[in-house]
C-alpha positions in Angstrom: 0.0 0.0 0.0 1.2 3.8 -0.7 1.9 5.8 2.2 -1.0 8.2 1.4 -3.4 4.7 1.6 -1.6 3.9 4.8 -2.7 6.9 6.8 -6.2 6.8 5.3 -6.5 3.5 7.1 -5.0 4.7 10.1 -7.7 8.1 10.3 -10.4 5.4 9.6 -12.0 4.3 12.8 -10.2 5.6 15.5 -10.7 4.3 18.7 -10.5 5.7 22.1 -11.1 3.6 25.2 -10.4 3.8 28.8 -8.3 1.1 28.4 -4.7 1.8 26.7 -4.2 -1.6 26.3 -6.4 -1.7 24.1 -6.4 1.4 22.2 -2.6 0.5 21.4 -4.0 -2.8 20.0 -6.4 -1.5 17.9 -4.3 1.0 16.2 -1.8 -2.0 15.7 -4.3 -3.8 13.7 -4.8 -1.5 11.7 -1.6 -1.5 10.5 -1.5 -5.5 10.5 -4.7 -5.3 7.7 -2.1 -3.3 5.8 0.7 -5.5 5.6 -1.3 -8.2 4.9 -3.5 -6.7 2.0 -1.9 -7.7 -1.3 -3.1 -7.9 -5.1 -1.8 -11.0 -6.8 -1.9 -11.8 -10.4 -5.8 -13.4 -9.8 -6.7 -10.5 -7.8 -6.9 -8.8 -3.7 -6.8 -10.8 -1.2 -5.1 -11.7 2.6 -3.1 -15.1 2.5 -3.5 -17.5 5.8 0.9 -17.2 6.1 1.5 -14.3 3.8 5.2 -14.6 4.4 5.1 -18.4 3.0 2.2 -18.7 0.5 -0.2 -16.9 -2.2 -3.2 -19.3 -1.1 -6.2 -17.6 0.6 -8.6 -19.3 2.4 -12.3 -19.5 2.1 -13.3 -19.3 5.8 -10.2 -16.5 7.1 -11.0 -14.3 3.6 -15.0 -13.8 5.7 -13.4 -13.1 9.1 -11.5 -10.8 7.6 -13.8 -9.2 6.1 -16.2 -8.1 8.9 -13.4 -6.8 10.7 -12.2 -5.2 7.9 -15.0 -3.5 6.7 -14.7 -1.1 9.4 -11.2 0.4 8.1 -11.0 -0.5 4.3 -14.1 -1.7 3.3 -13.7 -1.4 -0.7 -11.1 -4.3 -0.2 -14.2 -6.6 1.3 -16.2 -7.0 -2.2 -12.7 -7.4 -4.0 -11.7 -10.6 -1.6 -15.1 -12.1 -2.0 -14.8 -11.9 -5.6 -12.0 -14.7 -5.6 -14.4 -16.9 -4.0 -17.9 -15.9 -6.0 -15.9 -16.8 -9.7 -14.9 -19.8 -8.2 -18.1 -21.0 -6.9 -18.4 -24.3 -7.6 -22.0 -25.1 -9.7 -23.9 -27.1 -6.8 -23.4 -23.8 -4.7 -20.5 -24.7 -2.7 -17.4 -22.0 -1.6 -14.1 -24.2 -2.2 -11.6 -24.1 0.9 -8.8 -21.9 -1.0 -7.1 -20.8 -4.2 -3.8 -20.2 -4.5 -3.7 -16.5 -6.3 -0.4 -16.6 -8.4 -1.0 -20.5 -10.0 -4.6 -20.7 -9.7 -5.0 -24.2 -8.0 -7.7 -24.5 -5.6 -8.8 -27.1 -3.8 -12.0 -28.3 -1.3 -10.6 -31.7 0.4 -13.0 -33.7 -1.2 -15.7 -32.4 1.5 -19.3 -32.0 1.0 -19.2 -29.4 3.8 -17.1 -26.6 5.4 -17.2 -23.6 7.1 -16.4 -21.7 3.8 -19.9 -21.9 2.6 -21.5 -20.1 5.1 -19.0 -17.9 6.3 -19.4 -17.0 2.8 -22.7 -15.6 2.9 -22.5 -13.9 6.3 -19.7 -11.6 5.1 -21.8 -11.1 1.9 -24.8 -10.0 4.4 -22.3 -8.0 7.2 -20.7 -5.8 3.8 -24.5 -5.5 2.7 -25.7 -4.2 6.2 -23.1 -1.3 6.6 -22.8 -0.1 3.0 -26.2 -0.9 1.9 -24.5 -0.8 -1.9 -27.3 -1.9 -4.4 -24.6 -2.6 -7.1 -23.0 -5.1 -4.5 -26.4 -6.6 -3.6 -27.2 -7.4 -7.5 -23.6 -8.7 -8.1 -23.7 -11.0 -4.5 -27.3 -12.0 -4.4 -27.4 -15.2 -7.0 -24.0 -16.9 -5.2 -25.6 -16.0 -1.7 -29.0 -17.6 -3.1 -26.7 -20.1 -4.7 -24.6 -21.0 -1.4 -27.7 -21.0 0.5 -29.8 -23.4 -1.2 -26.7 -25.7 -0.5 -26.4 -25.3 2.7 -30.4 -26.4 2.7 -29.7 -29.1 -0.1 -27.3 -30.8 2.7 -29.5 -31.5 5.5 -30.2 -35.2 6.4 -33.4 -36.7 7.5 -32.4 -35.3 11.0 -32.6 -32.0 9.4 -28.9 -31.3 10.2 -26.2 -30.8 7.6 -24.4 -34.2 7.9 -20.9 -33.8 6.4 -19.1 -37.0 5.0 -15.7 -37.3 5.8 -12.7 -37.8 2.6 -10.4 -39.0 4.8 -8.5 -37.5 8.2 -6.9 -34.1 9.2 -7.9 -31.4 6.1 -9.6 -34.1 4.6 -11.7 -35.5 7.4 -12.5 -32.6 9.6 -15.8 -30.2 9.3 -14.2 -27.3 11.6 -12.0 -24.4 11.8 -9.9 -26.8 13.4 -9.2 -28.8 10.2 -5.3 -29.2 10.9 -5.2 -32.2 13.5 -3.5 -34.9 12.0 -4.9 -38.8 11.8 -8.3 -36.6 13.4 -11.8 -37.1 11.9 -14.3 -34.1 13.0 -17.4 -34.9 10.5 -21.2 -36.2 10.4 -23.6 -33.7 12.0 -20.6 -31.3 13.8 -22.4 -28.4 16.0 -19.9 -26.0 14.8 -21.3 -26.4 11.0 -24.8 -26.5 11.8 -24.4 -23.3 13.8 -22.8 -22.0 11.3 -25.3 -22.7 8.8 -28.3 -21.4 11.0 -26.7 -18.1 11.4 -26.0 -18.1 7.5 -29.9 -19.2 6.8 -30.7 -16.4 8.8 -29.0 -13.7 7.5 -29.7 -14.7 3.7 -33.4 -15.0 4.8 -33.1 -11.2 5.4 -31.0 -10.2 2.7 -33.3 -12.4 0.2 -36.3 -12.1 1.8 -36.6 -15.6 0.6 -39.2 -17.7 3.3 -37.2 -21.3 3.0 -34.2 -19.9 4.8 -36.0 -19.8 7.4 -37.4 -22.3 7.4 -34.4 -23.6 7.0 -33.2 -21.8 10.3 -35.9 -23.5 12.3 -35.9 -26.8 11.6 -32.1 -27.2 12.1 -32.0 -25.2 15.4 -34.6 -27.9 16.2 -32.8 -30.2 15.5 -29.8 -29.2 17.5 -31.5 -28.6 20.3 -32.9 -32.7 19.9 -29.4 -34.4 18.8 -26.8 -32.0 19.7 -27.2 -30.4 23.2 -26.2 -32.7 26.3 -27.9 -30.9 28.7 -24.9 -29.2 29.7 -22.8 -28.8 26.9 -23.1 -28.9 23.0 -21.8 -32.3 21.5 -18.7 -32.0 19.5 -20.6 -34.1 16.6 -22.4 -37.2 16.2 -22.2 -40.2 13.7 -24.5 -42.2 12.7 -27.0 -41.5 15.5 -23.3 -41.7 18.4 -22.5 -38.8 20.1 -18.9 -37.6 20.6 -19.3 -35.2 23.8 -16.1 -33.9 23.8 -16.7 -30.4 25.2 -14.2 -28.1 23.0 -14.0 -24.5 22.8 -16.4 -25.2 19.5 -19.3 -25.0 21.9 -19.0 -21.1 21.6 -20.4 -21.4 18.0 -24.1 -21.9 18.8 -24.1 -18.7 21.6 -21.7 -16.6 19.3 -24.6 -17.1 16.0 -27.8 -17.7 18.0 -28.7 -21.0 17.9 -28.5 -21.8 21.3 -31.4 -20.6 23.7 -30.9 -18.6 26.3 -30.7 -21.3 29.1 -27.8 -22.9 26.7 -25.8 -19.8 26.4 -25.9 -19.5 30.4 -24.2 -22.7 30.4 -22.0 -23.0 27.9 -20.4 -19.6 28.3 -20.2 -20.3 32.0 -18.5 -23.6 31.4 -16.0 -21.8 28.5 -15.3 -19.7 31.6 -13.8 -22.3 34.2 -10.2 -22.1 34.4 -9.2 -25.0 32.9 -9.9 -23.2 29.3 -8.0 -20.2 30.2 -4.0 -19.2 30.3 -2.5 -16.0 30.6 -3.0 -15.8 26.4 -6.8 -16.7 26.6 -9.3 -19.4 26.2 -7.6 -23.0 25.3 -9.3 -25.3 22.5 -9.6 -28.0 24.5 -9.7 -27.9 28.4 -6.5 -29.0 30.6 -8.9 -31.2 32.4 -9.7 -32.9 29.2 -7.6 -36.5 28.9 -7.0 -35.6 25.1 -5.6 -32.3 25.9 -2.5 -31.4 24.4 -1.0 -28.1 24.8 0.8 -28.2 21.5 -0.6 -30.8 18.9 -2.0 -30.2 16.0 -1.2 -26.8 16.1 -2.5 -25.9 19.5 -6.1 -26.7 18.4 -5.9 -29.6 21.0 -5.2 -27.3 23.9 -3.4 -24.5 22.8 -4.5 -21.3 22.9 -5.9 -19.6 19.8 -6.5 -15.4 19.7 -9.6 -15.6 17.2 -11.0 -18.5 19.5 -10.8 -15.8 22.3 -12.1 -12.8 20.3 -15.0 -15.1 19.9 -15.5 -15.9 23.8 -15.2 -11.9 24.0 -17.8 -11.6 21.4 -20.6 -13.9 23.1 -19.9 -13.5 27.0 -19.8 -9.2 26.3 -23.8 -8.9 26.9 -24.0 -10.3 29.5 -20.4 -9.9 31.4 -18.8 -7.5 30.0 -15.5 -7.7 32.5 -14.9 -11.4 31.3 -14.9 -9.9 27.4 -12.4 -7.1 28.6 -10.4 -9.6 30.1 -10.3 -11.6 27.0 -10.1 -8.7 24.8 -6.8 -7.6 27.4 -5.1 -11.3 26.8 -5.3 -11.3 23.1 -4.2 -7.4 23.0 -1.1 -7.4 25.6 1.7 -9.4 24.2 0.3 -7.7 21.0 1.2 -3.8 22.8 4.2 -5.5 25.0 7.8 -5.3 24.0 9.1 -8.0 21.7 9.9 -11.0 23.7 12.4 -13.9 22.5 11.1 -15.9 25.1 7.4 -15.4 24.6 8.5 -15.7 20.8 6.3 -12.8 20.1 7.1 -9.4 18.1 5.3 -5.9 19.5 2.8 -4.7 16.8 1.7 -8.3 15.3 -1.1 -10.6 16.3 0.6 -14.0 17.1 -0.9 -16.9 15.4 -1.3 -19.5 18.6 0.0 -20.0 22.1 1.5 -23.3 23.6 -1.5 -23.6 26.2 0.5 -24.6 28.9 3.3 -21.8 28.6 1.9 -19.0 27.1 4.4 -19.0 23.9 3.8 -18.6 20.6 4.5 -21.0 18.3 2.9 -20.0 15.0 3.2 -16.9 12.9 4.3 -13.8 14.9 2.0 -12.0 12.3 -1.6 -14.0 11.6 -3.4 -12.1 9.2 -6.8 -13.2 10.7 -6.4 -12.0 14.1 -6.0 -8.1 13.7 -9.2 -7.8 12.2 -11.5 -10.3 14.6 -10.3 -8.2 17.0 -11.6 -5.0 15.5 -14.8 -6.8 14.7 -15.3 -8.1 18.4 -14.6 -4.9 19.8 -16.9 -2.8 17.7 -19.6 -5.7 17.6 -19.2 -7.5 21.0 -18.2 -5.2 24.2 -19.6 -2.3 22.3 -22.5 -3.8 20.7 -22.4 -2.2 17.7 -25.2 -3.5 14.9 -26.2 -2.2 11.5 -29.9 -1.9 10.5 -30.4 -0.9 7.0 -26.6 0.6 6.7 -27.5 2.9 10.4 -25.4 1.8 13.0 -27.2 1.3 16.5 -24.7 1.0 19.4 -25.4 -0.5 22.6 -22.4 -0.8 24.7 -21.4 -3.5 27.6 -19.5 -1.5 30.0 -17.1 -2.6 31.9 -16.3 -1.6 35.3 -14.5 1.8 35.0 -15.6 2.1 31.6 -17.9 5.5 31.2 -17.1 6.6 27.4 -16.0 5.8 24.4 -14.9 8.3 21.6 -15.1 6.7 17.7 -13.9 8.7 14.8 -14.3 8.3 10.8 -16.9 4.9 11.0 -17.4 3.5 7.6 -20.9 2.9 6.8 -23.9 3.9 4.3 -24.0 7.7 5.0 -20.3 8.5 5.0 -18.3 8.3 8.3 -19.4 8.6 11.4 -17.9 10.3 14.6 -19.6 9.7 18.1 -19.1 9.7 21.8 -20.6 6.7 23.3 -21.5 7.2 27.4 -22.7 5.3 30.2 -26.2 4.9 30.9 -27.1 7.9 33.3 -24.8 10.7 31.1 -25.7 12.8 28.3 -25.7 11.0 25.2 
């Protein structure tokens, strides 16, 4: 990016909180979206290791985006665009393409989290900017990718994905890197997914069978999936797994669980033996499986998005637990570079040993910066878009009693606010 496009993003969205911790981070992530925005010969996009590879990813170019949106929102439609003209004709968003060679590849699965990660960051683009032009290119791949999603549910009315073999091959999940592993058959994760995505192309369709859609699989979950406790990790031909993963923060983070589900599950995710001093673990230290550094730290290790989404769900409702969260993804961000924490001031680490705290992925994950944005803005201070008008309604935490935010993106041009507690002038 030119320097001139460098300090455009930096004067979009600022951010000023009570807490510098996280003011420093935010401003930080900004600057991470930057580095890792590139155009390669088939186009714009954000690489999963931009320092290794020219593949991007279906599932990290949508969380991407909704953070992104809020700081350089004409790169949003570009990204997608890699995805839409390689939509496959049943419907279906592939896993990735690689954008110097062209290969792309889906693992031989007849469901991922591409698909309707896909169509939420169609609907979250739509929301703020209200484009029509974007809503007349988008809308037949959204209709497209949402029939799919309905064209894969089984007689349980779940989406019941059938495994191609193990680790990229075998695995329905964001956690699709565990070797010899096998995550498939009705997964929560994906049918959370998919009821969120149902939901949101119901509104931006206006088309009835979404949901539809939306009501029979919540159902359904609700019947095969939920342990009375917990969420089940998947089930199998009619066996439950009920390995209790962070995963379970899909149905409260895209409102399929009820209300009595998200007090528990969030209150479980909240024990200590998810958390370290980097945030919430994939798997529990209590769990027999757990592993604080296999496969990637997705069997224990701690993951920053995984965190940001904790923040995201357990803000309404405890909004100290989502600072806290918020605080342990941003600090080793702020902190001076550490060889022994293996982590580099300024960049989002990709993943924390979950017994140690170090990092032992990328000191620079392209993903991370903007979830945080997004679960800042969205979670703790509740921000929503109706019709391309943002409505705020902050979770304040203890010693929190304004927030100042400059140059918003959205429909009408940018906006500037003061947010304040309940009780002061507005």
């Amino acid at each position: 990016m030119t320097a001139a496009s460098l300090t455009a993003l930096r004067n979009t969205c600022v951010l000023e909180t009570p807490s510098e911790t996280i003011n420093q981070a935010f401003l930080f992530a900004k600057d991470s979206i930057a580095r890792c925005m590139r155009y390669y010969t088939l186009g714009w996009g954000m690489s999963n290791a931009p320092h290794r590879y020219t593949i991007v990813v279906g599932r990290d170019t949508a969380w991407m985006g909704v953070g992104i949106d809020y700081v350089a929102p004409w790169f949003v439609p570009e990204s997608l665009r890699v995805f839409r003209d390689r939509q496959q004709p049943s419907g279906k968003i592939i896993e990735y393409v690689d954008m110097e060679s062209g290969v792309e590849d889906d693992y031989g699965l007849n469901m991922a989290d591409n698909t309707p990660l896909y169509i939420w960051a169609i609907w979250h683009h739509w929301q703020q900017f209200q484009d029509a032009a974007f809503k007349r290119e988008f809308e037949p791949s959204l209709r497209a990718a949402s029939d799919y999603l309905l064209s894969q549910m089984d007689d349980d009315s779940l989406l019941n994905t059938i495994p191609n073999g193990t680790d990229v091959h075998g695995i329905s999940s964001w956690r699709n890197i565990i070797a010899d592993t096998v995550i498939a058959g009705q997964v929560t994760e994906m049918n959370a997914l998919a009821v969120m995505a149902l939901r949101v192309a119901a509104h931006f369709t206006g088309d009835e069978r979404y949901r539809t859609g939306v009501e029979r699989i919540a159902a359904a979950m609700d019947r095969h999936l939920w342990l009375g406790d917990h969420f089940a990790l998947n089930r199998v031909n009619g066996e439950v797994n009920p390995q209790l993963t962070g995963d379970n923060i899909f149905p409260v983070l895209f409102g399929s669980a009820s209300a009595r589900q998200r007090r528990k599950v969030l209150e479980r995710l909240s024990h200590p033996d998810f958390w370290n001093a980097r945030g919430l673990r994939t798997v529990p230290n209590s769990d027999p499986d757990y592993d604080p550094q296999r496969g990637f730290g997705l069997v224990g290790g701690s993951w920053p998005n995984l965190t940001l989404w904790y923040a995201t769900a357990v803000a309404a409702t405890h909004p100290d637990r989502a600072l806290d969260a918020l605080e342990r993804v941003a600090q080793p961000v702020v902190a001076e570079s550490s060889d022994e924490t293996n982590t580099h001031q300024g960049e989002f680490a990709e993943y924390f040993d979950g017994d140690t705290g170090v990092n032992l992925g990328m000191h620079l994950s392209p993903w991370v910066a903007p979830t945080f944005i997004w679960a800042l803005l969205e979670g703790l201070l509740g921000l929503t878009w109706i019709n391309g008008i943002p409505r705020f309604n902050p979770h304040w935490p203890q010693g929190w009693d304004s927030v100042r935010i400059e140059n918003l993106p959205y429909a009408g041009g940018q906006l500037t606010t003061t947010l304040e507690r309940k009780g002061r002038s507005d």
